[in-house]
N, C-alpha and C positions, 0 to 999 in steps of 0.2 A: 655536317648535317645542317639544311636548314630548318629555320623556323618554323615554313610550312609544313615539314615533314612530320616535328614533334608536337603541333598544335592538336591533330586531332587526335592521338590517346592520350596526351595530357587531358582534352576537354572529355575523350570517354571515362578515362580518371578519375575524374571531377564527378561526373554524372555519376556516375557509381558509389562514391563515397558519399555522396547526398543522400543516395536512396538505404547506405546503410541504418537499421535501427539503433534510436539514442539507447545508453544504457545508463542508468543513474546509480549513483553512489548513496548512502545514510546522511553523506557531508554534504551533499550538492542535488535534493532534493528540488523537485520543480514543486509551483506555487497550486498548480491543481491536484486534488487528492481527494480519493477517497477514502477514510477509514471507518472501520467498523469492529468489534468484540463484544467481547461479553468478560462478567467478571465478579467476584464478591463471594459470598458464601462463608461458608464456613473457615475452610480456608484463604480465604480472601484473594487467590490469585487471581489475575485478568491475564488476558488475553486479546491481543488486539492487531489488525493486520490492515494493513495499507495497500492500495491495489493502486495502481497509477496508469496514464492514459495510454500507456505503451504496452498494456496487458504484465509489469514487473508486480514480485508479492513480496512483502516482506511482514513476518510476523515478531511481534513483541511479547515477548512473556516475560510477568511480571509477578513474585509471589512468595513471600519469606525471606526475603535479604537477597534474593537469585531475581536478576535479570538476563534474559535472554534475547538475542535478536536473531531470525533466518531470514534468509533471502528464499522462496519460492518456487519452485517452477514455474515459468511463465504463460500468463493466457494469452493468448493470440491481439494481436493490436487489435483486430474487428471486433473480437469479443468484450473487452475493455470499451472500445468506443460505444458499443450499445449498452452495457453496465451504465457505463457516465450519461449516456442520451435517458435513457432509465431515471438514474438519479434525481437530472434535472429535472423530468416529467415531474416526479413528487411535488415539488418545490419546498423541497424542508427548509429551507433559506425562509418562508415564508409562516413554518411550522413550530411552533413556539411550543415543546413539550419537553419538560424537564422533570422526572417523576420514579427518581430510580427505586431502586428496593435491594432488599438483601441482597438477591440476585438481580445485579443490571445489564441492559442491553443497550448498544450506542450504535448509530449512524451518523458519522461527522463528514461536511464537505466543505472543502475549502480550494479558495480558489488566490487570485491576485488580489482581490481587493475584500472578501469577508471568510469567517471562518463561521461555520454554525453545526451546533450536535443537538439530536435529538436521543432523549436517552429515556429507559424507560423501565420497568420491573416490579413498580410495584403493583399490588394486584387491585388496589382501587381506581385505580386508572387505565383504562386500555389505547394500547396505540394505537394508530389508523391499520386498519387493515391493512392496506398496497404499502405501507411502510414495515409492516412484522414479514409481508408477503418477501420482501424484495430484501431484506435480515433473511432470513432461510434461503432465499436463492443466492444472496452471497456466500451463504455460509456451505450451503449445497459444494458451490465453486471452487474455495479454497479445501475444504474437508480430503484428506487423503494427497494432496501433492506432497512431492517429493521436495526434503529440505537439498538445495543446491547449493548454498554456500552458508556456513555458521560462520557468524562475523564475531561471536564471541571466540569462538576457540583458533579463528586468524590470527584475531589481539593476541593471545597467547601465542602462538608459534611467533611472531614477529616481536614480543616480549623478549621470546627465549632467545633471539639471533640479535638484541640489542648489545651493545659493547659493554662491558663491565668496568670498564674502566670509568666511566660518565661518574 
């Protein structure tokens, strides 16, 4: 076979594996992120979920000695890129509110070079409106998907297949 032969599905190949979507790991998170929860009370647990540019979700639960982490069902990459186009508009990078309460609510974004959270709950203080507006439409968004992978209960199965001899 020549070279000419093998050139063009190697470069169809090529092209195709490009256009596959990234998929991230909890280890090898990228630097742009959005998160948001809520948390406190009585019981003091939070809740906190991370939406990333690629439409991936992962939720953290946090509350009495029990940590939890899910992976999501995922939003569509378009849908994610106007969340983040969204985000931006606010400019909470810009928005200096820190004013939690018993019960608090957080939008954090970060990116490669700043991290910034706007957090808020208490009742003397109110948030921007297009900021509580755009908390509810995320909250809208995540509310009801399907957990797709529990990464707590992986660790265990991969616990249980570790050698015992170690």
């Amino acid at each position: 076979m020549s070279l000419r032969t093998l050139f063009w599905p190697f470069m169809a190949l090529l092209l195709f594996s490009a256009c596959l979507p990234v998929k991230y790991g909890l280890d090898e998170l990228p630097d742009q992120q959005l998160r948001f929860g809520s948390g406190g009370g009585i019981a003091g647990s939070f809740q906190e979920y991370l939406l990333l540019a690629n439409g991936q979700i992962f939720l953290f639960e946090l509350g009495f000695g029990k940590s939890d982490t899910f992976e999501l069902q995922a939003l569509s990459k378009s849908d994610a890129r106007i969340l983040y186009k969204e985000m931006d508009s606010l400019r909470l990078h810009k928005y200096d509110f820190n004013y939690p309460g018993n019960m608090s609510y957080f939008i954090r974004q970060a990116d490669e070079m700043t991290e910034h959270t706007v957090q808020w709950g208490n009742p003397r203080w109110e948030v921007r409106p297009d900021v509580a507006e755009f908390f509810t439409q995320l909250n809208a968004i995540v509310d009801n998907r399907k957990v797709i992978f529990d990464v707590k209960k992986d660790k265990e199965e991969l616990k249980d297949k570790e050698p015992t001899f170690w």
